[in-house]
N, C-alpha and C positions, 0 to 999 in steps of 0.2 A: 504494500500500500504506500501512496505517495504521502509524504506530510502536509498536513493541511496548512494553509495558506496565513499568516498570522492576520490576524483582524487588525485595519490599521485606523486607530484612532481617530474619532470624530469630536467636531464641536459644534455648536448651534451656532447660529448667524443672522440675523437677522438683514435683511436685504435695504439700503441707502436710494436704490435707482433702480427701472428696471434691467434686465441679464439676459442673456440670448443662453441658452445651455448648445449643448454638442450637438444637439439634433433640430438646433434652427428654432423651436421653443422659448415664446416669450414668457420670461418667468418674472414676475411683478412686482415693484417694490412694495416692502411690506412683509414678503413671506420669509417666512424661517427654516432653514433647510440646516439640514444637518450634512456638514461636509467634512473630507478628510482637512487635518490640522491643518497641514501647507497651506491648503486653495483656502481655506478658511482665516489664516496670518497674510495671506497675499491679500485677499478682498476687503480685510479691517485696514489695514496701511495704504491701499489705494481710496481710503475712503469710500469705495464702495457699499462696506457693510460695517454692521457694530457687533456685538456680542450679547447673544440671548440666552446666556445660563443663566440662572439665577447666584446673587448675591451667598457668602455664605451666610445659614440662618434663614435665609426665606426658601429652602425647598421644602 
């Protein structure tokens, strides 16, 4: 059996503007997608997007 693939790390986002995704889909600002870390560090620094985890203590 092959080893499975490790799970790579995700965070919430909340979206700044709207986003074109890979398949040409307008994806709206506003929504909150859960992406891997990087695209998630890339999109908060282009001001693109914020961060929508919660604070600690309010989960």
């Amino acid at each position: 059996m092959a080893p499975e693939a490790k799970a790579e790390k995700k965070a919430p986002v909340r979206l700044l503007y709207d986003t074109w995704a890979d398949d040409e889909k307008r994806i709206p600002a506003g929504t909150v997608l859960e992406l891997p870390v990087a695209a998630a560090k890339d999109l908060i620094a282009n001001g693109k997007a914020e961060r929508a985890d919660p604070l600690p203590g309010d989960e």
